[in-house]
C-alpha positions, -999 to +999 in steps of 0.1 A: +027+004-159+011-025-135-010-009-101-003-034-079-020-029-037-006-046-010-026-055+022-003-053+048-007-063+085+024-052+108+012-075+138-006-106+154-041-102+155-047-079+190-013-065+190-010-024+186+006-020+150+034+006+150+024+035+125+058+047+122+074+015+112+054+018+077+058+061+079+098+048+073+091+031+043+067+056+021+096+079+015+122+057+008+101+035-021+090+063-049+069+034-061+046+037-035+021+065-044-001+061-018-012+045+019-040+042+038-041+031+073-072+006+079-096-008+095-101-043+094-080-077+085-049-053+073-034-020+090-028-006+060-033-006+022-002+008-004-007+010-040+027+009-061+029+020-095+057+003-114+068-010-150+068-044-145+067-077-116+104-075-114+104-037-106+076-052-078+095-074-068+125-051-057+095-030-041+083-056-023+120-070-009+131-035+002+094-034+022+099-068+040+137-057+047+126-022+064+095-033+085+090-059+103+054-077+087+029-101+099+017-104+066+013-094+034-012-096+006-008-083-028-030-077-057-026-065-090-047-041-116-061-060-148-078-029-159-085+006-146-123+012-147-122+051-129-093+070-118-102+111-110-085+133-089-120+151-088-135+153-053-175+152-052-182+182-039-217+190-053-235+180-019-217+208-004-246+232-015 
């Protein structure tokens, strides 16, 4: 299993990016466990989960096919150093 995040801007620098376009696409990839819309040089961050950089690769040409992007920037996990679903809630009292 690779973790690869994308960096994903859906317009020119000052345009309004449309939130739905990338709501369209998180259903219809089941490799794509999570987005984040964010602040910054990307409107939004997607980590996929998949087997292998072909399996990406299909990810990543079904993305470009159903939204519109400016831009996109991928990455890829070498190692994972912390995953927890735990939340830190000891400050809570």
């Amino acid at each position: 299993v690779q973790v690869y995040l994308d960096g994903v801007r859906l317009t020119a620098s000052g345009d309004v990016p449309d939130v739905e376009a990338i709501r369209t696409v998180s259903p219809a990839a089941i490799e794509v466990v999570e987005v984040y819309r964010t602040s910054g040089n990307i409107d939004y961050l997607l980590k996929v989960v998949v087997p292998s950089i072909s399996a990406y690769d299909d990810v990543y040409k079904r993305l470009i096919r159903a939204v519109e992007l400016h831009d996109v920037s991928s990455s890829f996990s070498m190692e994972i150093l912390k995953s927890t679903t735990a939340l830190p809630l000891g400050y809570l009292g």
